[in-house]
N, C-alpha and C positions, 0 to 999 in steps of 0.2 A: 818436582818429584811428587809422587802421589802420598798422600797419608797411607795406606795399606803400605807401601813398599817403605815409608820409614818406619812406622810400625813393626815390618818385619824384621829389616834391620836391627831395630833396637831389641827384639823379642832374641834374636842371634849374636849379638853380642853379650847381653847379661848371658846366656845361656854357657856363650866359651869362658864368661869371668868367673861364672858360678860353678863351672869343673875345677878353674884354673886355682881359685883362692878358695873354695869352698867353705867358705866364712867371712864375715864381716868382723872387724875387732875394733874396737875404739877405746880410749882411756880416759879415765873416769879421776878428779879429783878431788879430795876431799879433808876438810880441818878435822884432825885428828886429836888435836888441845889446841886451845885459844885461850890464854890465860897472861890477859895483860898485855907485855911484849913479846909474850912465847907466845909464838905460833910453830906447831907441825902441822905439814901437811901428808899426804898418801897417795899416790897415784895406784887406784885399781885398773887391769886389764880386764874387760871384758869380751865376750867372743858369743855370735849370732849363728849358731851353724848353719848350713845350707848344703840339703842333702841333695847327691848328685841328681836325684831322678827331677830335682826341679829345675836343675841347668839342662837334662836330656828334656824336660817339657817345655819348657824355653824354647830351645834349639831345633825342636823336631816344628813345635808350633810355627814359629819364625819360615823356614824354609816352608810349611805346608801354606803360611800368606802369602809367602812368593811365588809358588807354584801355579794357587788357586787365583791369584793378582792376575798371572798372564796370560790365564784360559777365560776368564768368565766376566771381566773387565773389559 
């Protein structure tokens, strides 16, 4: 396979994931008291938004590699 047409590929799939999940989220842990044998801990949520119009640039991008891959290549 050609790099442009994986390129595009991958440009078209984060595209469909980044409608789909519209965010990235991970969790985050953290000692909250450490005192001796006492430990707490905390699991924070955090969340990366990702606004639609960068999975539509993605997406529109992606398909205009493929496009331009099969005329000018």
């Amino acid at each position: 396979m050609k790099t442009r047409t994986l390129i595009a590929a991958a440009l078209i799939i984060v595209g469909i994931l980044a409608f789909v999940y519209q965010g990235i989220t991970y969790t985050t842990t953290e000692d909250a008291i450490d005192i001796g044998p006492l430990k707490v801990t905390t699991q924070e949520t955090h969340t990366i938004p990702l606004p639609p119009i960068v999975g539509g640039i993605a997406l529109v991008g992606g398909v205009l590699m493929l496009v331009a891959g099969g005329k000018y290549v």
